[in-house]
C-alpha positions in Angstrom: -24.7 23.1 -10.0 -26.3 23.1 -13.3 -25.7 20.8 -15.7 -24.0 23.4 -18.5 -21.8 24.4 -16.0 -20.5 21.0 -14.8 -20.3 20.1 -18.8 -17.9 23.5 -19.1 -15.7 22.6 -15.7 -15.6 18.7 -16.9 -14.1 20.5 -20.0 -11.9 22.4 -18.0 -10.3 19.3 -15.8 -10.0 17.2 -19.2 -7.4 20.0 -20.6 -5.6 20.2 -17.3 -5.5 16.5 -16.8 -3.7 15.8 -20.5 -1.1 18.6 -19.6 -0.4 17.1 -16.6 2.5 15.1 -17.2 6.1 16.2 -17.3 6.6 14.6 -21.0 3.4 16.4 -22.3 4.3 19.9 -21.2 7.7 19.0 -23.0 5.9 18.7 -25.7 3.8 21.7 -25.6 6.8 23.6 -25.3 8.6 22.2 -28.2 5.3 22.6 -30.3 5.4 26.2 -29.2 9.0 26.8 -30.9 7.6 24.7 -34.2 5.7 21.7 -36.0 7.3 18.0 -35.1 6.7 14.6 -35.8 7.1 11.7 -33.5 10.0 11.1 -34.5 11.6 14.1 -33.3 10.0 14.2 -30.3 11.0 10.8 -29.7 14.6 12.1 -30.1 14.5 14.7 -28.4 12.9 13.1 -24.7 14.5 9.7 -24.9 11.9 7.8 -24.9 10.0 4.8 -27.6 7.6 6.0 -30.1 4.9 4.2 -28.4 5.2 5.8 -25.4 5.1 9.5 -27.0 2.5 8.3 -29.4 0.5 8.5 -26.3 1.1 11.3 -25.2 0.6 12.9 -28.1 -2.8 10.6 -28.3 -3.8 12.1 -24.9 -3.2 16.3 -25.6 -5.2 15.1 -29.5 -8.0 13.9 -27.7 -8.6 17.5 -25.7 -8.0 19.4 -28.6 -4.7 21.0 -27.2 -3.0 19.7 -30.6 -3.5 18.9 -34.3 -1.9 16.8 -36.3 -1.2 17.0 -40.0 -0.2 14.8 -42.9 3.2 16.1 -44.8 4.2 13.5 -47.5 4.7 10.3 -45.1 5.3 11.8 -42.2 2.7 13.1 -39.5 3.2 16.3 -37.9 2.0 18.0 -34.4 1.5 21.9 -33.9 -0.3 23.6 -31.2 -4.1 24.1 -31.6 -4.1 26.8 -29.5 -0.6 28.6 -28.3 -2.3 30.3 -25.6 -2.2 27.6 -23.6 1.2 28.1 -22.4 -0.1 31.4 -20.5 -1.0 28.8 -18.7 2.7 28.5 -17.5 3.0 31.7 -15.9 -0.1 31.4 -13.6 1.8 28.2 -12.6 5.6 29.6 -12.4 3.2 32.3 -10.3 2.2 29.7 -8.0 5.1 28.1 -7.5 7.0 31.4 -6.3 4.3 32.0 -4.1 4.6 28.6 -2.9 8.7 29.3 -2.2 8.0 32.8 -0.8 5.7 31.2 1.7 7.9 28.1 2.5 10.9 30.8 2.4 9.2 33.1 5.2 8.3 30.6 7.3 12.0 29.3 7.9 12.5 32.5 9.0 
């Protein structure tokens, strides 16, 4: 394999590795409806600011969100929404999945 395309797959697996968390597609979702800071995504899945910061840290990192300064607060937004078409390949999958699982109990 040449080197370009390893770079472009390593790419790949480093998008689908920071979504793959339950807490982080939470928060894609939420970032979907609108902007939110940490604190309200704190509130809203129950857990410690740390612990979100992280997460928040890890989908950063791939470029999957941005952050921005409003007054004292920091707020998270979606770089790019399309990832959530991700979502229906996957709810795709899953039925499949089911379908198969389903005929085979037949």
């Amino acid at each position: 394999m040449d080197v370009q395309r390893y770079k472009k797959l390593e790419a790949r697996a480093g998008i689908l590795k920071a979504m793959a968390h339950p807490t982080r597609l939470f928060i894609l979702e939420e970032l979907a409806e609108r902007k939110h800071n940490v604190g309200e995504l704190t509130e809203k899945i129950g857990a410690d600011i740390s612990t979100i910061s992280k997460h928040l840290n890890v989908l950063k990192s791939e470029g999957i969100i941005h952050d921005e300064r409003m007054g004292t607060n920091i707020y998270y937004h979606l770089s790019c929404p399309c990832v959530l078409n991700f979502y229906q390949c996957v709810e795709g999958v899953i039925k499949s999945k089911a379908d198969e699982q389903a005929s085979l109990l037949k």
